[in-house]
C-alpha positions in Angstrom: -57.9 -144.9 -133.6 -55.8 -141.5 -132.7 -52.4 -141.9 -133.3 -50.0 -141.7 -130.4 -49.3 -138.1 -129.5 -45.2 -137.3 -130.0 -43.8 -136.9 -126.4 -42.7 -133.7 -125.8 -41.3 -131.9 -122.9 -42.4 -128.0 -121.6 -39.8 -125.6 -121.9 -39.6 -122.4 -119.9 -37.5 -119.5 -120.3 -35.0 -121.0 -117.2 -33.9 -123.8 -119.7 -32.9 -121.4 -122.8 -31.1 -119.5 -120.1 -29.5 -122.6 -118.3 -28.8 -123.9 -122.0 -27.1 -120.5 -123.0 -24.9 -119.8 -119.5 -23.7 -123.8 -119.8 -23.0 -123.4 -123.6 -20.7 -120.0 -122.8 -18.9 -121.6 -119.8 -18.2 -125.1 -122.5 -17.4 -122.6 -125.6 -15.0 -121.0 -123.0 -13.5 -124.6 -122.2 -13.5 -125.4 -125.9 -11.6 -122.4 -126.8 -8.9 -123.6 -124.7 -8.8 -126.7 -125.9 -8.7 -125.9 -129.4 -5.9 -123.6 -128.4 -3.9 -126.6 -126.7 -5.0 -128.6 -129.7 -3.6 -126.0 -132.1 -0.4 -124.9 -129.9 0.6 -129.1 -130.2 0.2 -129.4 -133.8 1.4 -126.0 -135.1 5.1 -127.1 -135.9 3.6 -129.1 -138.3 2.1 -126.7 -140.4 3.6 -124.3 -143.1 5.2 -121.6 -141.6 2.9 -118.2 -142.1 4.0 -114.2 -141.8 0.3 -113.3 -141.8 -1.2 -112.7 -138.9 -4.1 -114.7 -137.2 -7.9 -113.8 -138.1 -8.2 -113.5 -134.3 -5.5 -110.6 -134.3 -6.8 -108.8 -137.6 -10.3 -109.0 -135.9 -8.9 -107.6 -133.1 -7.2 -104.4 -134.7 -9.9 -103.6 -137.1 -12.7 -104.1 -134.1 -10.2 -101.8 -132.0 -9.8 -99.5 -135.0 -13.6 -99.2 -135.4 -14.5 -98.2 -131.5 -11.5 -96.1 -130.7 -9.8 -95.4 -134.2 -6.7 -96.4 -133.0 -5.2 -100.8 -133.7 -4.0 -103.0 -131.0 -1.0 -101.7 -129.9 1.9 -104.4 -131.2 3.0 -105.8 -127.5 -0.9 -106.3 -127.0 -1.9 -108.2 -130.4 -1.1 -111.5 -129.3 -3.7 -111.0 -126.0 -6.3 -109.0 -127.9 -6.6 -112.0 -130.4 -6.7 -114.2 -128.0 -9.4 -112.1 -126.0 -11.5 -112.7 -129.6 -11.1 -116.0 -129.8 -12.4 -116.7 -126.4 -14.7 -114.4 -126.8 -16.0 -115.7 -129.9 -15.6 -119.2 -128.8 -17.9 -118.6 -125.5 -20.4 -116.4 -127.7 -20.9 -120.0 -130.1 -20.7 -122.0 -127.2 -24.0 -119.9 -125.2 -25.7 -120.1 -128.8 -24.8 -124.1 -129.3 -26.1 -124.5 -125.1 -29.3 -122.3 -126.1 -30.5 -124.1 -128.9 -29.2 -127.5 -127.6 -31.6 -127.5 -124.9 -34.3 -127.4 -127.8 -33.0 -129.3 -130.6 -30.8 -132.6 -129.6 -30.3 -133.3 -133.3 -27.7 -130.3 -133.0 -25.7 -132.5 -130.3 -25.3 -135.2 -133.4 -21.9 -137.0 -133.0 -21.4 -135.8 -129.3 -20.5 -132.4 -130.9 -18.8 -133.4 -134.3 -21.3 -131.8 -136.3 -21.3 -128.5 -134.5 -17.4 -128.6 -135.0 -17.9 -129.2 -138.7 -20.7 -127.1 -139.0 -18.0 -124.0 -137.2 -15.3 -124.7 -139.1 -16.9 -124.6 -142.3 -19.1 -121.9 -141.6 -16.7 -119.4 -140.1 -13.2 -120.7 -141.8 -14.8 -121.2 -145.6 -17.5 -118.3 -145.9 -16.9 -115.5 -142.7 -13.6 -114.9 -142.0 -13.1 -114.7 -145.7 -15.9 -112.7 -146.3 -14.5 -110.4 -143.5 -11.3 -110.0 -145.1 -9.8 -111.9 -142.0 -7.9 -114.4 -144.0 -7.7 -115.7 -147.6 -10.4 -117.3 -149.3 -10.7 -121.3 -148.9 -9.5 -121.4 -152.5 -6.2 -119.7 -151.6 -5.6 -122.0 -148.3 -3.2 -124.9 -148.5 -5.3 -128.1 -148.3 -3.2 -128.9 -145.1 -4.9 -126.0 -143.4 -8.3 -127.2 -144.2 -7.5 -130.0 -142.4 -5.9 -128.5 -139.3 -9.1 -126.2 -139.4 -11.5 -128.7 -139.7 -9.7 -130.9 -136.7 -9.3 -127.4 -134.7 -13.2 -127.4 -134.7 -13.6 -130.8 -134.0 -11.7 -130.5 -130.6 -14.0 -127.5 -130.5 -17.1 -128.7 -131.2 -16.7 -132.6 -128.9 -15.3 -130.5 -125.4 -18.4 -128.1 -126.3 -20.9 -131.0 -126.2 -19.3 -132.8 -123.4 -18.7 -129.5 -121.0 -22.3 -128.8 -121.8 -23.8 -132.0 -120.8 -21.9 -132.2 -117.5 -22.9 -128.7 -116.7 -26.4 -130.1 -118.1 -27.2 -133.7 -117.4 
């Protein structure tokens, strides 16, 4: 007796692409609404002279193409322009291999929010020199991070699956 073959459904190039353009235009949507998120909570967290990751990336991307930072009047929209940027650029990755793998959709986006926040809070911004190390972060901060990427990662999942089906 032969087993029951798995089901399993075709893909075709069109899906990766539909995946990826859905995920950019959620991760857009999801930047926006971790910004919100953020911009509501803000007052509750320790006040901070450093600038955000998004502005430092800003200058030292800016820096690195023309040699010249952000000008100071602009460093407030050109780290905004990153996170967006960066938000959408997760978002068509998240779409792309969502279309593929539903396990990455676990918790209607949770885990992709989890999954962000760790990975780029705890190990790449650090590692980019964009902010201190998770060890020098106030626990507080972990926690606004971590609930940052959870707005993040839930309007991600549930832009994508309207735009999706």
């Amino acid at each position: 007796m032969n087993p029951m073959p798995l089901p399993h459904r075709r893909f075709a190039a069109t899906d990766d692409l539909r995946g990826l353009a859905a995920g950019a235009i959620a991760g857009l949507f999801a930047s926006a609404a971790m910004s919100v998120f953020q911009a509501m909570v803000s007052d509750l967290l320790p006040k901070s002279d450093d600038p955000p990751a998004t502005e430092i990336a800003a200058d030292k991307t800016a820096e690195a193409v023309t040699g010249s930072p952000v000008p100071e009047n602009s460093k407030a929209v050109a780290g905004e322009a990153v996170h967006y940027a960066f938000g959408m650029g997760l978002g068509a990755l998240y779409g792309m291999v969502a279309e593929r793998e539903r396990v990455v959709t676990f918790g209607g986006g949770s885990a992709f929010g989890i999954v962000t926040a760790l990975g780029m809070d705890d190990v790449v911004v650090p590692a980019l020199d964009l902010a201190p190390s998770p060890a020098e972060t106030p626990p507080a901060l972990h926690v606004y991070a971590i609930v940052s990427h959870l707005v993040f990662g839930f309007t991600t999942e549930a832009v994508r699956r309207l735009l999706r089906g």
